[in-house]
C-alpha positions as CSV (number, residue, x, y, z in Angstrom):
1,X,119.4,34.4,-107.7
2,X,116.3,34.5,-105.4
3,X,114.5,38.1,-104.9
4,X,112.2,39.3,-102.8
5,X,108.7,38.6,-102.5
6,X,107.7,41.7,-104.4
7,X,104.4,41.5,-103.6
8,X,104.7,41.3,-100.0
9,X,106.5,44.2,-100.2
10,X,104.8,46.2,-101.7
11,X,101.7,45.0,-100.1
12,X,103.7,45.7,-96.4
13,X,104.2,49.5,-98.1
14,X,100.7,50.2,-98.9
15,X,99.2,49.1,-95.3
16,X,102.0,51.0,-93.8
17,X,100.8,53.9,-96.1
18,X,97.3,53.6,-95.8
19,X,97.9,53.1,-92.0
20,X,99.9,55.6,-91.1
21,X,97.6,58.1,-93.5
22,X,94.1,57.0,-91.6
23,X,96.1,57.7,-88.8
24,X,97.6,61.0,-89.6
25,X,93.2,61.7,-90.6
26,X,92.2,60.3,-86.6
27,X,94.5,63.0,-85.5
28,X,93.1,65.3,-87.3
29,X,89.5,64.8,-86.9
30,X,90.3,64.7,-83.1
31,X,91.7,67.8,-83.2
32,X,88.7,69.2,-84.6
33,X,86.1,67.4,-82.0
34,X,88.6,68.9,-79.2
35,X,87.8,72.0,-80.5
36,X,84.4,72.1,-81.0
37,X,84.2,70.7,-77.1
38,X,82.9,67.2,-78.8
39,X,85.3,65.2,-76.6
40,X,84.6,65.0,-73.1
41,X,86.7,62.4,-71.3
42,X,84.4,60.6,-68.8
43,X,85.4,60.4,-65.5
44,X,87.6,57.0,-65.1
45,X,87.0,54.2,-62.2
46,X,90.4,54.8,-61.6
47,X,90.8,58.9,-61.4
48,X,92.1,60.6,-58.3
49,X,89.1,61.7,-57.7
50,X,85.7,61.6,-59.6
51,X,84.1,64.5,-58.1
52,X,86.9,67.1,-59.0
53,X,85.2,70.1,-60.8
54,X,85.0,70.3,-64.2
55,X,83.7,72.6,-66.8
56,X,80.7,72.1,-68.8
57,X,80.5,72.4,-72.6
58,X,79.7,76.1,-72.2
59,X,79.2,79.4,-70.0
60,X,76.5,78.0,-67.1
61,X,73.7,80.1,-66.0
62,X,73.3,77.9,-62.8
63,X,76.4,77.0,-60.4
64,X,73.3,74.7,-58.3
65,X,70.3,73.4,-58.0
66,X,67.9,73.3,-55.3
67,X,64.6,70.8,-56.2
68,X,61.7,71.0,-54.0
69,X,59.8,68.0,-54.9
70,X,56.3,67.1,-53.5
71,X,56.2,63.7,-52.8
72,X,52.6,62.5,-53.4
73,X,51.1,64.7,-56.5
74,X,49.6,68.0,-56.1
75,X,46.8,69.1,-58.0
76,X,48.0,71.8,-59.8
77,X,44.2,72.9,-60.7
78,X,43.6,73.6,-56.9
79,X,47.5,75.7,-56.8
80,X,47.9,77.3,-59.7
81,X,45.7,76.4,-62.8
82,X,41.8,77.5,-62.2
83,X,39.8,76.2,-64.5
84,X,36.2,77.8,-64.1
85,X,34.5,75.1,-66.3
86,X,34.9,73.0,-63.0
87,X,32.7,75.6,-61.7
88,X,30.3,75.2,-64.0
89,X,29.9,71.6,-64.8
90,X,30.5,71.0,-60.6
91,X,28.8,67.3,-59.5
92,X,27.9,66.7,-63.2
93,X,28.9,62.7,-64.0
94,X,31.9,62.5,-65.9
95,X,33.2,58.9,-67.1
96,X,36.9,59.0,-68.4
97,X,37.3,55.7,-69.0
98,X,38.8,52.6,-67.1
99,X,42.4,53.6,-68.0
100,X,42.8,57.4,-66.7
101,X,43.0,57.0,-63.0
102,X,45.1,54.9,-61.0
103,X,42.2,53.7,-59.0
104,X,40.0,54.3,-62.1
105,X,36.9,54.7,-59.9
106,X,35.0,57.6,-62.6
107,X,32.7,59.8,-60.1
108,X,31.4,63.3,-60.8
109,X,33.3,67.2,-61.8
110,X,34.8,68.3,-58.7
111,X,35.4,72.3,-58.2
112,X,38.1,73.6,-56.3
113,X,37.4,74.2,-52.7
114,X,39.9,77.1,-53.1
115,X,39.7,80.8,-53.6
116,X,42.3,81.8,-56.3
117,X,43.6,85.3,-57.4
118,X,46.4,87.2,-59.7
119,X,49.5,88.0,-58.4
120,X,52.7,89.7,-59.5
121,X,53.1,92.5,-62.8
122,X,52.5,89.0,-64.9
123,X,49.1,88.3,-63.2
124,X,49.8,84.6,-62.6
125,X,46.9,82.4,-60.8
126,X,47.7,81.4,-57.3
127,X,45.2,79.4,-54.4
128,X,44.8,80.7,-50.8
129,X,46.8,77.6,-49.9
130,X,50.1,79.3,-50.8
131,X,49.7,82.6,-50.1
132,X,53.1,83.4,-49.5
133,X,54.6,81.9,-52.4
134,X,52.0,83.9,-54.6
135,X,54.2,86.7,-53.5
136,X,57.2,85.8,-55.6
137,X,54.9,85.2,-59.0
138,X,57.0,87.4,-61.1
139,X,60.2,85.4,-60.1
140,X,58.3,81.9,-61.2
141,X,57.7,80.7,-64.2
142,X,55.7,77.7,-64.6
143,X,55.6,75.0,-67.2
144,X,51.6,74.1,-67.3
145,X,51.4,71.7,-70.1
146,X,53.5,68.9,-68.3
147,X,52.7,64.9,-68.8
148,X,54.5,61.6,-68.1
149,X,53.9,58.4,-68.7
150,X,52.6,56.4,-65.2
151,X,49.5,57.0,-62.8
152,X,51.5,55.2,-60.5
153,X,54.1,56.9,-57.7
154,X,56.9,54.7,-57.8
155,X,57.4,54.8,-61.7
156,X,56.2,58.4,-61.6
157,X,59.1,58.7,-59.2
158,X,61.6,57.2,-61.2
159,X,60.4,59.6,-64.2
160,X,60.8,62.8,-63.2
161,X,64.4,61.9,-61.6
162,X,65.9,59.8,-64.1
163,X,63.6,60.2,-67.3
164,X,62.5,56.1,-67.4
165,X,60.1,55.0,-65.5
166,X,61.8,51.4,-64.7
167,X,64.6,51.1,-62.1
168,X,68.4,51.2,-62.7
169,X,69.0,54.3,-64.3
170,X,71.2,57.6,-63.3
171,X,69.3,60.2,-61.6
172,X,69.2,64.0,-62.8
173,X,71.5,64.7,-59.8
174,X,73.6,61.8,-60.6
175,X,74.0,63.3,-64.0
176,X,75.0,66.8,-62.9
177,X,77.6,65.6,-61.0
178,X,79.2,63.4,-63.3
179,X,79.3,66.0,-65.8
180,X,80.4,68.7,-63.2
181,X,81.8,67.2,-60.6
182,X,81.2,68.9,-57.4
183,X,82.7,72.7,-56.3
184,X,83.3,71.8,-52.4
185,X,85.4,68.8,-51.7
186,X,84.4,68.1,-48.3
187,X,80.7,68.1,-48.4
188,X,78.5,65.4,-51.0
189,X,78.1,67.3,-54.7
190,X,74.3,65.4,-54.7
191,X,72.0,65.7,-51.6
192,X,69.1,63.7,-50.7
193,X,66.6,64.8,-47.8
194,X,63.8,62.8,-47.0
195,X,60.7,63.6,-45.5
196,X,61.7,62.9,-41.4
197,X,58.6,61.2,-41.6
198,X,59.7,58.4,-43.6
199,X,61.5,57.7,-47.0
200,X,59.5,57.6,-50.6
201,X,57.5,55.6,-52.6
202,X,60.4,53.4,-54.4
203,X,62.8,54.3,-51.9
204,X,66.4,55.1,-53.5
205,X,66.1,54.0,-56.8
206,X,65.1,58.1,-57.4
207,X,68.5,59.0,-56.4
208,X,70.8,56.6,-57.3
209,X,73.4,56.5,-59.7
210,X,72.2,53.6,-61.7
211,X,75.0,52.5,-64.1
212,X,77.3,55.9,-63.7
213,X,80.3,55.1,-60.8
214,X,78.9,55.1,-57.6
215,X,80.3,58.0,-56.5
216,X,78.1,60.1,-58.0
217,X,74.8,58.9,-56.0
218,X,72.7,61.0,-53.7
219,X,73.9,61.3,-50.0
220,X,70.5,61.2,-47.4
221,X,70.8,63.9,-45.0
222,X,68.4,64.2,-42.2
223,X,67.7,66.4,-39.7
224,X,68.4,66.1,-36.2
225,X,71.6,65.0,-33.7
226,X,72.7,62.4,-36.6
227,X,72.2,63.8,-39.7
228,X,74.5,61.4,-42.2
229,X,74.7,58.1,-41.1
230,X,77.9,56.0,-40.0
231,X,80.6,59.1,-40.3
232,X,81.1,60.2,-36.7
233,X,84.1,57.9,-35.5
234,X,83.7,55.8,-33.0
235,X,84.8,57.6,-29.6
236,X,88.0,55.3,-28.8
237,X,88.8,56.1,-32.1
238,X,91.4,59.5,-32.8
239,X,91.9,61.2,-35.9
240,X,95.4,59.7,-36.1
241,X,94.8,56.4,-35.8
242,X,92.0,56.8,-38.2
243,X,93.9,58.2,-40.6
244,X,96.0,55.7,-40.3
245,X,92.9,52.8,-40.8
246,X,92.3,54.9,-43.9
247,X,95.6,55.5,-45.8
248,X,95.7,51.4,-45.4
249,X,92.3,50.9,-46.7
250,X,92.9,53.2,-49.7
251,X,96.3,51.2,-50.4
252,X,94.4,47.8,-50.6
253,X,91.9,49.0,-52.2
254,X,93.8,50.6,-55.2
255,X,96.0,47.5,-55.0
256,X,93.1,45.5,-55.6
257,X,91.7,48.0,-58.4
258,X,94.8,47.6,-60.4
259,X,94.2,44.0,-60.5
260,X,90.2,44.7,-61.6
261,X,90.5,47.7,-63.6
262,X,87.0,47.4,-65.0
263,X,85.1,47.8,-61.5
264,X,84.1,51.2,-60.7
265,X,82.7,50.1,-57.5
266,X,86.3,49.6,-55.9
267,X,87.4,53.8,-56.7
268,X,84.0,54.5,-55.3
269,X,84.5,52.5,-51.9
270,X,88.0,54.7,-51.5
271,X,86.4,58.0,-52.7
272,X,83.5,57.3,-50.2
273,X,85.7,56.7,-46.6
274,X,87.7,59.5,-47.8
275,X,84.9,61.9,-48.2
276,X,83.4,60.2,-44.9
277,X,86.5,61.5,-43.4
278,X,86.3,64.7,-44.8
279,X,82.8,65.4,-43.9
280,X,84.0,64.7,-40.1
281,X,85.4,68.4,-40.5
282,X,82.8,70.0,-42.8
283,X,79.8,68.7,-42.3
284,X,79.0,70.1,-38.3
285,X,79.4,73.8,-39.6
286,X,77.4,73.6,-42.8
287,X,74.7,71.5,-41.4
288,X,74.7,73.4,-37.5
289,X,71.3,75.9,-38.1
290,X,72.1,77.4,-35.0
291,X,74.7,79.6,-36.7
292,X,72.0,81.7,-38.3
293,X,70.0,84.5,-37.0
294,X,66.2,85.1,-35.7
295,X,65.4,86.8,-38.4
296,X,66.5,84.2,-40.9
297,X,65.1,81.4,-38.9
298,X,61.6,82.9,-38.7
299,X,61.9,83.8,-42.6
300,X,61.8,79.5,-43.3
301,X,59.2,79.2,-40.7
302,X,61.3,77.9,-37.9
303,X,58.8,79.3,-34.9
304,X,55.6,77.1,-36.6
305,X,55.7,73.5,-35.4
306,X,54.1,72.6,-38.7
307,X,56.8,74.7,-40.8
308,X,59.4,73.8,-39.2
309,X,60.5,70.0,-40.4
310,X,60.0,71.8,-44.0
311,X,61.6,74.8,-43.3
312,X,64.8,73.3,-41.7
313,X,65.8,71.0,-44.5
314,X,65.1,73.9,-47.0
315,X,67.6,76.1,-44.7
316,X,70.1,73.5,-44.9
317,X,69.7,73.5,-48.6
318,X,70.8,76.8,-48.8
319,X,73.8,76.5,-47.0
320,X,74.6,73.5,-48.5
321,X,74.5,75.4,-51.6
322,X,76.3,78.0,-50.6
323,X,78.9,75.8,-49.5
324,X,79.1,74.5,-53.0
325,X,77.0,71.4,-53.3
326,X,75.9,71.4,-56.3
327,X,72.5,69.6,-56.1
328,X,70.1,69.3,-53.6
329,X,66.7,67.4,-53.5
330,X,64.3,67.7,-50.7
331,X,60.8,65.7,-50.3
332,X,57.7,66.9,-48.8
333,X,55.5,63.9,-47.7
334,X,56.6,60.6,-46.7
335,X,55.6,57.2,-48.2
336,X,52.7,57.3,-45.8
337,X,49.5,58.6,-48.2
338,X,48.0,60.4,-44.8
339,X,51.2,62.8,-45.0
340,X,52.1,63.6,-48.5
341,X,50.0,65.5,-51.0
342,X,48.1,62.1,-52.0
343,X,44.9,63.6,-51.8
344,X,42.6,60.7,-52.5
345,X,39.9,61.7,-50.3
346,X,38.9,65.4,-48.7
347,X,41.7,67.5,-50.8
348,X,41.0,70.4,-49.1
349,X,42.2,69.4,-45.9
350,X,44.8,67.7,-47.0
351,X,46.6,70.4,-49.1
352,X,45.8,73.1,-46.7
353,X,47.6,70.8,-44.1
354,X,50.8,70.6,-46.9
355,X,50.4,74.1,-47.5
356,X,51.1,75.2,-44.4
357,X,53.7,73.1,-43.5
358,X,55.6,74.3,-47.0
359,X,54.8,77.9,-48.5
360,X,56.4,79.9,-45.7
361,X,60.0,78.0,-46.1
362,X,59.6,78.1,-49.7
363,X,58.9,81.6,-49.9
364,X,61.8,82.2,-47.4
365,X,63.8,80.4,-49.6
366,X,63.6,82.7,-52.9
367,X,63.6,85.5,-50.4
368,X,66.8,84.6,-48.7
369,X,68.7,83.7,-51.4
370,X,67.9,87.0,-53.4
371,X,69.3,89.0,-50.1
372,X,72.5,86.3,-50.3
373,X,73.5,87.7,-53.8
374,X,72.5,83.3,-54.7
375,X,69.3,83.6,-56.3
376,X,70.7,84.4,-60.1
377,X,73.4,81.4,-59.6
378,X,71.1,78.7,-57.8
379,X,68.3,77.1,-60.3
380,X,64.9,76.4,-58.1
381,X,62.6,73.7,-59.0
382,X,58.8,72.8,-57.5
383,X,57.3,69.7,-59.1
384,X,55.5,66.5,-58.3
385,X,55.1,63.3,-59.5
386,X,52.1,63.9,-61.4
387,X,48.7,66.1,-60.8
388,X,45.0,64.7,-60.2
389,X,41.8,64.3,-62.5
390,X,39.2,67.3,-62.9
391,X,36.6,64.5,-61.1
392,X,36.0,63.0,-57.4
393,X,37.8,59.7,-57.1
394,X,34.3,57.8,-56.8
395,X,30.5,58.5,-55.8
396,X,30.5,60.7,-52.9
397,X,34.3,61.4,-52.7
398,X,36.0,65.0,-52.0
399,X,39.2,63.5,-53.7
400,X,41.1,63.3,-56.6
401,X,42.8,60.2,-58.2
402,X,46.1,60.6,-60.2
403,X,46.5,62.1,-63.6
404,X,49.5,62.1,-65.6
405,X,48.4,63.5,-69.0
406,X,48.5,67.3,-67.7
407,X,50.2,68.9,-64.5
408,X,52.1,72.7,-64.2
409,X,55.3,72.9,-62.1
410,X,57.6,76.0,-61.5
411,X,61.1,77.0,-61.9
412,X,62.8,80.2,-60.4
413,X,66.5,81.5,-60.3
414,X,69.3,81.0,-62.4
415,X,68.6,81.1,-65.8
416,X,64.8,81.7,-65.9
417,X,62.5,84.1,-66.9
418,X,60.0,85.3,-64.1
419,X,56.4,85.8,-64.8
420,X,56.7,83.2,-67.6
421,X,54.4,80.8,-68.2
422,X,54.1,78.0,-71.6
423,X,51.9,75.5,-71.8
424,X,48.1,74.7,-70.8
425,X,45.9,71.7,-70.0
426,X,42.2,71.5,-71.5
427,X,39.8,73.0,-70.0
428,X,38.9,70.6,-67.3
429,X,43.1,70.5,-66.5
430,X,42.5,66.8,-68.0
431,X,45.2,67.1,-70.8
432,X,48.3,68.8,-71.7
433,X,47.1,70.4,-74.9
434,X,49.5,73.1,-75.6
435,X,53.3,73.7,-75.1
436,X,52.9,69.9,-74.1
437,X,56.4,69.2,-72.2
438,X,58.1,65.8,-70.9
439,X,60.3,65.2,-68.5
440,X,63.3,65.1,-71.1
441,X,62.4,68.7,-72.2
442,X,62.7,69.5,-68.4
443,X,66.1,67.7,-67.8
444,X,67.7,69.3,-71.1
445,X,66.6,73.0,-69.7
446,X,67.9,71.8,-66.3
447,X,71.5,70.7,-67.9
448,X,71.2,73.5,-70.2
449,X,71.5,76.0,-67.5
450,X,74.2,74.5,-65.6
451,X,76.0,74.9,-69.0
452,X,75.4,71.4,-70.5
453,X,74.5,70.2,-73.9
454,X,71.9,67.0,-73.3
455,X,72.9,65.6,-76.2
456,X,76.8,65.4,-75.5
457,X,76.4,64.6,-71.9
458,X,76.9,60.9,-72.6
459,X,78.3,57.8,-70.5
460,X,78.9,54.6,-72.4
461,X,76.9,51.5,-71.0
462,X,76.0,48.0,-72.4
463,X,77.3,49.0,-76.1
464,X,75.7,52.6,-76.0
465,X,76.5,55.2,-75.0
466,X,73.7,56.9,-72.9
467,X,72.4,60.3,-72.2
468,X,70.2,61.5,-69.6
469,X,67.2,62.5,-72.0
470,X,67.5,58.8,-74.1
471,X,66.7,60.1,-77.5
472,X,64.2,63.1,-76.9
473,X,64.0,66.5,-74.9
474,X,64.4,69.7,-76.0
475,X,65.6,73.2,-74.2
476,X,62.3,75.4,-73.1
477,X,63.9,78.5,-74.5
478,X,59.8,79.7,-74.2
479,X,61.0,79.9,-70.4
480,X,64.2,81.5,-70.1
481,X,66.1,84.6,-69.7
């Protein structure tokens, strides 16, 4: 009589065994990374709808975000950082070197051509260039011992929004709204407004999504008649019979998306005519300024035709905010050096000139959304690229070159401690030498707040999986509430 194989058998038993045992352990240990919050589903090419709200790994301090950027570099040493040694060693020769500058022309110590004083119960330093937000130094608290890793704008660029300074990666915005999603449906969750002069040094590669869907990529909004491109239909064309073009769009388009279901792009193209569609309705209100009153429009500088490019696209922030976008980026200074706060030669005309066309709609800004009830729910930033050298940019210049070894920028709102301050350059404002803080430190306080651990906010990518602050950053606790 023939038996068995015995072996097999018993071989079959002890990988069904050991199977259905590592098994029974995956179970388990999911179950236990479910409820520590360690498993967060990213959003799929092919979900309903990848800008559906969703909750972050803990209680948020900040619902938005509102970054005022100035395009260009200011020099934080002539806004907010005196140093009196400039004072002292003023028109002495200073050589740093042929790899501190962008344009690494060494000239002499430069003083500030501005008068600075204390402001605020903290006594923070402010320059007569921005006198009016000087008046809301107790709600700011700046991070002065800043540094990144180019001289150069476009790298700078991609930096501070993405935390690399190469192209092809998510932005900070891009981020945000993957991991949140966005709280209003019918407007963009990410917001881009350039300078109505002209567009930035790089162009879009600051606000794009990089390797995260597309969905999640800034939307340019400009002011004027047309302010998003290509979404008012065309005038033969009715709601109807659009909806119609749509609804057979979307049903070829998911058709075909079944067929690829590794292409992202395809979800994005529906999500993007259906929010086109949807912005038809929503946009005209939340972007229409006329709505609000004199008194609000003269708070953002609206009656000053220097103030007012500015101050509108910082009014629209707020009621894009309001409205429950959840991040919103707007540029001072276009590409053009003669317009942005690229003060390479005669600084103090030039930053007077940005001054003015800025402080009053930034200061109406933290002013307005304090009487809204927004200000503890909407996180404020004010940053540049990058500041400027201690030195003239050459014999016989009154400007600065680029420095990206120390800068200051500010934070307000949600989250934040007012009247703060960490950090400190030398005392020329050369280098960061204390509290020294990268951009990755800034993008994990940023997430942190909108209740996001930077660590756990990943997206799987070319065999990694990927955060927004690589494998650094830290939250600035030194700065918060």
């Amino acid at each position: 009589m023939k038996y068995p194989d015995q072996s097999t058998s018993i071989g079959d038993r002890r990988a069904f065994l050991r199977n259905t045992g590592n098994g029974c352990g995956l179970l388990a240990l999911a179950s236990m990374l479910r409820d520590q919050g360690a498993l967060r589903a990213q959003p799929s090419a092919n979900a309903g709808n990848p800008l559906a709200p969703r909750p972050g790994h803990f209680a948020p301090k900040a619902r938005a975000v509102i970054w005022l950027h100035m395009h260009g570099a200011p020099s934080t040493i002539d806004l907010y950082d005196p140093k009196p040694e400039l004072d002292r060693r003023h028109g002495t020769a200073m050589n740093l070197g042929s790899n501190v500058g962008f344009f690494r022309d060494s000239g002499t110590v430069m003083r500030s051509p501005f008068r600075f004083a204390r402001h605020g119960q903290c006594g923070a330093w402010f320059s007569e260039v921005l006198p009016n937000i000087a008046r809301h130094a107790d709600d700011l608290a700046f991070l002065k011992g800043m540094h990144v890793h180019s001289n150069n704008h476009g790298p700078a660029l991609y930096e501070i929004n993405t935390g690399l300074t190469r192209v092809g990666f998510p932005s900070v915005g891009s981020w945000v709204t993957y991991g949140l999603g966005s709280e209003n449906q019918n407007l963009p969750g990410f917001v881009i407004m350039p300078d109505p002069r002209g567009s930035i040094e790089g162009g879009p590669f600051s606000w794009s999504s990089g390797f995260l869907p597309g969905a999640f990529q800034g939307t340019p909004i400009r002011t004027g008649p047309n302010p998003i491109l290509h979404v008012r239909p065309l005038p033969d064309v009715g709601l109807q019979r659009q909806r119609a073009q749509l609804d057979l769009a979307a049903a070829l388009n998911r058709q075909h998306a079944e067929q690829l279901p590794g292409e992202s792009d395809l979800q994005t193209r529906i999500e993007s005519f259906e929010l086109a569609y949807r912005l038809q309705m929503a946009a005209p209100d939340a972007l229409d300024i006329a709505q609000e009153t004199p008194t609000v429009r003269r708070l953002y500088g609206l009656e000053d035709e220097v103030s007012r490019p500015y101050g509108t696209q910082v009014l629209l922030a707020r009621r894009l905010v309001e409205r429950g976008v959840r991040f919103v980026q707007i540029y001072s200074g276009p590409q053009i050096d003669t317009d942005r706060w690229d003060a390479h030669a005669d600084l103090n005309r030039n930053h007077r000139t940005r001054g003015r066309e800025t402080d009053v709609p930034v200061a109406g800004l933290l002013t307005d959304l304090k009487q809204r009830g927004l200000f503890d729910s909407t996180l404020v930033i004010w940053a540049g690229e990058f500041g400027r050298l201690p030195i003239t940019q050459g014999e016989n210049s009154t400007g600065r070159d680029h420095n990206r070894f120390g800068f200051a920028l500010w934070m307000a709102g949600a989250g934040i401690r007012g009247g703060a301050s960490y950090g400190a350059t030398d005392e020329l404002g050369l280098h960061a030498v204390e509290g020294r803080t990268d951009v990755h430190d800034l993008h994990a306080t940023i997430l942190h707040l909108l209740g996001m651990d930077h660590e756990r906010l990943t997206y799987h990518h070319a065999g990694r999986d990927y955060r927004l602050t690589d494998v650094s950053g830290r939250v600035i606790q030194e700065i918060l509430a």
